[in-house]
N, C-alpha and C positions, 0 to 999 in steps of 0.2 A: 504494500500500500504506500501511496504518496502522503508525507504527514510535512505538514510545515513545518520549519523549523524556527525561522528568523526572516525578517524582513528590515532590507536597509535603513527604515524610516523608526522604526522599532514595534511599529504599531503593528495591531492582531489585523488579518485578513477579515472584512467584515463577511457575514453572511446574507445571502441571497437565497427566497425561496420563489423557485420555477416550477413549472409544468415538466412531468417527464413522461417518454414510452412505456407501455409495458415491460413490466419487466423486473430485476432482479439487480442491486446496486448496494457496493458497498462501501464504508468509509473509506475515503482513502483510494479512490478509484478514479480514473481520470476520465472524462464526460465529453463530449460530441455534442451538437444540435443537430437533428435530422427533421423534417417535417415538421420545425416550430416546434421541438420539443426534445430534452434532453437524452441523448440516449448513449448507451454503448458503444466505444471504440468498434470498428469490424474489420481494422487492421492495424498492423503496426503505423506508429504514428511518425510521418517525417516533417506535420507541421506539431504546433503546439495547440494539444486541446484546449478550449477553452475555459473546462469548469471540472471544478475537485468535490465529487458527494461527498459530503459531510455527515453519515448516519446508513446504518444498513439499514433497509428498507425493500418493501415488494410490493411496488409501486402496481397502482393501477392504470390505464390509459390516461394523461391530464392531472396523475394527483400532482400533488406542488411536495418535494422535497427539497432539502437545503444545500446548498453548495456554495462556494465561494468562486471568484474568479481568478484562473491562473494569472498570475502575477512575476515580471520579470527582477522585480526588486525582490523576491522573497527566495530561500534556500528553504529546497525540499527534499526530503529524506527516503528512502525507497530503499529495494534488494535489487541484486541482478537476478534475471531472470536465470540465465546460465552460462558456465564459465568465458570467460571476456579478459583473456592475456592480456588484452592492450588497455583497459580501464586501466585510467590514469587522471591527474586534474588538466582538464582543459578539453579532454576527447569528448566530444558531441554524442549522444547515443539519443536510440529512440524510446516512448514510451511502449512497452508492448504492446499485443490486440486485448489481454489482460484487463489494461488500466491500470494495471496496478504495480508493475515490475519495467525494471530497465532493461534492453534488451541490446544487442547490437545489429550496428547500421548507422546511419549519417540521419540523425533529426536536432532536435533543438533542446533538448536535456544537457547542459552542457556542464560535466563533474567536475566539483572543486573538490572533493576528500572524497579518497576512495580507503575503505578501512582491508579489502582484498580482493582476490577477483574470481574467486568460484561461485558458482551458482546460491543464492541466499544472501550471500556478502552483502556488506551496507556499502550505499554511496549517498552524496550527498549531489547535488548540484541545482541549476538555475535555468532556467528557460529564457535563450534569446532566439 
């Protein structure tokens, strides 16, 4: 899962409650708009989603759950999805199809602390 860490201003990520798809969401998972309405990644991600659910939930068509908006001033905390030799600070990775894990490829997750680099590992980094 994606959990905030810090943000350069100091301030908390506010929240925002939207409309989402059906469907199945949990904290910490990274969010899409499709159809006017928030839903799950359906592939690895090489731009930056737009929105982090904030609560598990089993939304119905249109219910309103809470999220905030990715934010390129804020440091966010995540796992690798799976072993990534070259995770290092600076190297760009994607969000997985998950939402919720880092993956390798070229998107805009871009790590500044990496604590190792097998599968589960923490990383930390920042969306530009």
């Amino acid at each position: 899962m994606f959990v905030p860490i810090k943000r350069d201003t100091g301030a908390m990520l506010p929240w925002e409650y939207l409309g989402a798809a059906e469907g199945t969401y949990q904290a910490g998972q990274m969010l899409t708009v499709k159809d006017g309405k928030l839903a799950a990644l359906e592939a690895p991600g090489t731009t930056t989603p737009p929105y982090l659910c904030m609560a598990d939930v089993k939304a119905a068509a249109g219910q309103v759950i809470p999220v905030t908006r990715v934010e390129g001033d804020c440091i966010y905390e995540t796992q690798l999805k799976a072993l990534y030799a070259s995770a290092k600070a600076g190297v760009k990775m994607q969000v997985d199809q998950d939402g919720l894990t880092a993956s390798e490829g070229e998107g805009t997750f871009e790590l500044v602390e990496v604590s190792g680099t097998q599968a589960g590992d923490t990383v930390r980094g920042r969306f530009v």
